[in-house]
C-alpha positions as CSV (number, residue, x, y, z in Angstrom):
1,X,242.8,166.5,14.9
2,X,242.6,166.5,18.7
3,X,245.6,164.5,20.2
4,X,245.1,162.5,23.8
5,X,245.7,164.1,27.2
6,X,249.0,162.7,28.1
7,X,250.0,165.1,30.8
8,X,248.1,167.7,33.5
9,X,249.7,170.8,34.9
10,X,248.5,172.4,38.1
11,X,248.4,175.6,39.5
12,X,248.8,175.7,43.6
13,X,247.5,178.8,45.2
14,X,243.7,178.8,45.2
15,X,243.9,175.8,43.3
16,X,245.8,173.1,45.7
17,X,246.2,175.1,48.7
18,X,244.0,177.5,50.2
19,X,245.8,180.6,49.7
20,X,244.9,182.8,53.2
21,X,244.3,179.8,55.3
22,X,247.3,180.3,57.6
23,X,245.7,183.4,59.0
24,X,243.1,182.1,61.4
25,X,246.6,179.8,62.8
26,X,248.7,183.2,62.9
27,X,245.9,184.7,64.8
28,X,245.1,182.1,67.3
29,X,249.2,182.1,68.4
30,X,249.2,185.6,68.5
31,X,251.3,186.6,65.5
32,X,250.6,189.4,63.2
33,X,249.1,189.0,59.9
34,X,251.5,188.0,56.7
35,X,251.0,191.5,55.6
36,X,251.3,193.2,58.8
37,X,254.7,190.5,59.1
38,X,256.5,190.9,56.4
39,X,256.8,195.2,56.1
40,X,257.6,194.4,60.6
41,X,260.0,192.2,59.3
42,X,262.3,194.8,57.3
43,X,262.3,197.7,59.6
44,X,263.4,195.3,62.8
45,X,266.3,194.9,60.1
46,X,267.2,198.1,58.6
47,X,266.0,199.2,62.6
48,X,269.0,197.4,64.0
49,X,271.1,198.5,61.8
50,X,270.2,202.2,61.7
51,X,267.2,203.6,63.4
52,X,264.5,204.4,60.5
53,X,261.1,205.2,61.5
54,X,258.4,202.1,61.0
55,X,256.3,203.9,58.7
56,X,258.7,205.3,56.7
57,X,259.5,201.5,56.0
58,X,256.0,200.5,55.5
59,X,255.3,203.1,53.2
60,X,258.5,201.5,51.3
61,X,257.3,198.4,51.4
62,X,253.6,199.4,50.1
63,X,255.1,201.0,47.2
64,X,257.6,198.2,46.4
65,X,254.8,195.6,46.6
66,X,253.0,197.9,44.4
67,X,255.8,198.1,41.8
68,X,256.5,193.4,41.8
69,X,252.3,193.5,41.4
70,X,252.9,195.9,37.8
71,X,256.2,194.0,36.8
72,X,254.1,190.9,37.3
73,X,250.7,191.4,36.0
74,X,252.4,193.8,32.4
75,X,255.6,191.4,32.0
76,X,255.1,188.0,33.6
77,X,257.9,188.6,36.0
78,X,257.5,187.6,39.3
79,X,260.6,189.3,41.6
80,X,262.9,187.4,44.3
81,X,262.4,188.0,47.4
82,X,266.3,189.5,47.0
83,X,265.1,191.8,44.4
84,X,262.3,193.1,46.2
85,X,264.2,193.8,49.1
86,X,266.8,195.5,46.7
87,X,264.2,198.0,45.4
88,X,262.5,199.0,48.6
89,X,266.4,199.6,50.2
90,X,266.6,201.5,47.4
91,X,264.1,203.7,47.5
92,X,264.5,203.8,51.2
93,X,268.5,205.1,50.4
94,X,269.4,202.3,52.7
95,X,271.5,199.1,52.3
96,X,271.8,195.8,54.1
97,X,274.0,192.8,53.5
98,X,275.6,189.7,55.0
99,X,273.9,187.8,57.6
100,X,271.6,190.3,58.1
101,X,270.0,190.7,55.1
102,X,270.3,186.5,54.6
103,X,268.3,186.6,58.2
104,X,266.0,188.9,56.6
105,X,265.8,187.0,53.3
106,X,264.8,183.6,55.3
107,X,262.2,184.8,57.2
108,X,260.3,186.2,54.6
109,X,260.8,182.7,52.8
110,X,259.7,180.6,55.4
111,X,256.6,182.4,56.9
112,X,254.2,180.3,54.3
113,X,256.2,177.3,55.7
114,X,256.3,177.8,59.3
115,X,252.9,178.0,59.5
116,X,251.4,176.0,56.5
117,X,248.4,177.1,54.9
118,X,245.9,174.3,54.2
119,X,245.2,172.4,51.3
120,X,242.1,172.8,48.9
121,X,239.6,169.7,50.5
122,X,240.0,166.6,48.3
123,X,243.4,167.9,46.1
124,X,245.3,164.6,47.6
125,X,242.5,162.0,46.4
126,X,242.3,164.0,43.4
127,X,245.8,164.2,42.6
128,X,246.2,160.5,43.4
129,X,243.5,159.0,41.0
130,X,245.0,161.7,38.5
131,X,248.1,160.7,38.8
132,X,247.4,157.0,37.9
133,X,246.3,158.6,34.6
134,X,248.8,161.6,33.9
135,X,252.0,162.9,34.1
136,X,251.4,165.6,36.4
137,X,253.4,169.2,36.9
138,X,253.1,172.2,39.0
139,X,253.1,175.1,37.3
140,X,253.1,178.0,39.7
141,X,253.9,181.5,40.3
142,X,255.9,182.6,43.3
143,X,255.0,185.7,44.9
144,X,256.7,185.3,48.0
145,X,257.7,182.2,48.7
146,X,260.5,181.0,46.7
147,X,259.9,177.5,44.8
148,X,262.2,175.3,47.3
149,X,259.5,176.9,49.7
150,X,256.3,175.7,48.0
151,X,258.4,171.9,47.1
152,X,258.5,171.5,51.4
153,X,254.7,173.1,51.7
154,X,253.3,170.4,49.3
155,X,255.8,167.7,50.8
156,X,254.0,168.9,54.3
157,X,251.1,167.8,52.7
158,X,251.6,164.9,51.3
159,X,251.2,165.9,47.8
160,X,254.3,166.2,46.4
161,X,255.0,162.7,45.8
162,X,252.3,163.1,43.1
163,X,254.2,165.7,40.8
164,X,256.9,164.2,38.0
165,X,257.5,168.0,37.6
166,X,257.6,172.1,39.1
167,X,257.9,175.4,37.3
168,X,258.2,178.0,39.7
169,X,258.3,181.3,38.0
170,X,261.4,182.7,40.4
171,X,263.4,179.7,39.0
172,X,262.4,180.2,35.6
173,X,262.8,183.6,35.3
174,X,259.6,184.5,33.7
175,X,255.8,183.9,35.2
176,X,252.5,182.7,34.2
177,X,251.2,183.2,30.9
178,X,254.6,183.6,29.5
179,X,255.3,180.5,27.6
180,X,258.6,179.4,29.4
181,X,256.5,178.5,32.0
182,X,254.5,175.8,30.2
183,X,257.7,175.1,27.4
184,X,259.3,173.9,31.0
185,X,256.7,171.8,32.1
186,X,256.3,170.3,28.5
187,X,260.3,169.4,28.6
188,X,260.4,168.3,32.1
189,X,256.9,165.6,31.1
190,X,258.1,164.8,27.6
191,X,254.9,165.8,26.2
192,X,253.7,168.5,23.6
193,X,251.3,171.5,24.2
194,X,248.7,169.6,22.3
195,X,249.1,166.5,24.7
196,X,248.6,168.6,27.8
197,X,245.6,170.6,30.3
198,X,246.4,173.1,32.6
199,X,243.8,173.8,36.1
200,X,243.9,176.9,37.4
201,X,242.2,179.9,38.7
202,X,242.7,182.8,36.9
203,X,241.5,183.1,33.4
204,X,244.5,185.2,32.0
205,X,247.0,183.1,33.3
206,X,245.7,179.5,33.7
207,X,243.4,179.2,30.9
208,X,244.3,181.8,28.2
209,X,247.7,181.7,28.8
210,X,247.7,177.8,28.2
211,X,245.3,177.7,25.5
212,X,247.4,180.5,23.5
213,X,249.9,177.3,23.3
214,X,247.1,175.0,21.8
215,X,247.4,173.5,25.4
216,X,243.3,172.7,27.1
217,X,242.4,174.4,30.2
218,X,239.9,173.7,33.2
219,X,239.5,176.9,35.7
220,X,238.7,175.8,39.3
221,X,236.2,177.5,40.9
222,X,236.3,176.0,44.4
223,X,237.9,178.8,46.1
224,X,238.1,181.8,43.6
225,X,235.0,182.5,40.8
226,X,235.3,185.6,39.9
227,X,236.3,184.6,36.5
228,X,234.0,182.1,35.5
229,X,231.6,184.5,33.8
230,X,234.3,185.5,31.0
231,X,236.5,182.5,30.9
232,X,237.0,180.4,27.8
233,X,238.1,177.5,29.8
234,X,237.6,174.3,28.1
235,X,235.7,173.5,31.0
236,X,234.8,174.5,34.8
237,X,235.4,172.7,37.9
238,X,234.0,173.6,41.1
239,X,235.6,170.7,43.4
240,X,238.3,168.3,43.3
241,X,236.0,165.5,43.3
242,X,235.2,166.2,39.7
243,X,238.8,167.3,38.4
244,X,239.3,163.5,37.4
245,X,236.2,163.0,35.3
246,X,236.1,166.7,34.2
247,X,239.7,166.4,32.5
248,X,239.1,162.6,31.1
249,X,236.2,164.3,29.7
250,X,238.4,166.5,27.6
């Protein structure tokens, strides 16, 4: 027996907000890119404190980021931006501390807030006729930005105000499909698996990892498709527009 939907987590990136949308804004005030940033960022640090070449840093880095993406994708962990920082110095046979490594720590966490990227087009009217229906949650993994980070980028937006609920995987401790991430979403709702849909982007994380829980899951499609051809997604949704009628459909 199927039980009623009670309850709608979301995914954000790719999902609510348009994950590599703050480029063109970094770009038209001169900045570097995120990725050209954030390696920039750590050897103006470890710099001042000791002179290290810059591509023995970014080399560091690449490896490092290399290492959170395995960590991540084989055990659902998703490392601070701390414990990044504490492998690549490391590797690097380098330490940092204080208020230098705090300045470091900041910047890094604020570069997706700073510059905002932009939302998914519609995600506020969709979340606001959902959220006369549902209990909604976020359900997100943090690969950079820290959760407090992504609360104040949704707030900037408008959308937070929607939400009853937010599992962010650095605060959690474990990431997307483990099942603390939805067992905290179910607790912080007061809902069951059964009573609940998850919309996300990524079939192994948003729609098997849910639906391993007896939870239902809709992949969005609006900005990222790649899985639509293997997913077993209770249903697909290419726009915002349609999440409402697509999930009272389930």
């Amino acid at each position: 027996m199927s039980s009623k939907i009670k309850a709608v987590t979301f995914d954000l990136w790719d999902t609510m907000i348009d994950d590599e949308s703050d480029e063109p804004k970094r770009k038209e005030r001169g900045l570097r890119s995120k990725a050209e940033e954030r390696p920039h960022l750590v050897w103006e640090a470890l710099n001042r404190d000791g002179p290290i070449p810059f591509a023995e840093v970014s080399l560091a880095y690449a490896v490092t980021d290399a290492a959170f993406t395995k960590v991540w994708k084989e055990h659902a962990i998703t490392w601070t931006i701390e414990e990044r920082l504490g492998v690549l110095f490391r590797g690097l046979g380098r330490q940092l501390g204080g208020a230098d490594l705090e300045r470091l720590v900041r910047a890094l966490a604020v570069m997706e807030v700073d510059i905002p990227p932009d939302p998914i087009p519609g995600v506020e009217e969709s979340l606001s006729t959902l959220a006369g229906r549902y209990k909604l949650c976020v359900v997100s993994d943090t690969i950079i930005t820290p959760g407090d980070g992504l609360r104040r980028l949704l707030e900037t937006h408008g959308l937070k105000q929607y939400f009853s609920g937010f599992v962010f995987s650095d605060e959690v401790g474990r990431a997307k499909p483990h099942r603390r991430m939805f067992e905290s979403a179910a607790g912080q709702l007061g809902v069951e698996f059964a009573e609940m849909v998850h919309i996300g982007d990524r079939d192994s994380n948003d729609v098997k990892g849910p639906q391993a829980l007896g939870m239902k899951a809709v992949l969005f499609t609006a900005k990222r498709a790649q899985d639509a051809a293997i997913t077993t997604a209770d249903a697909i949704c290419d726009n915002h527009a349609a999440l409402p009628a697509t999930i009272d459909s389930l």
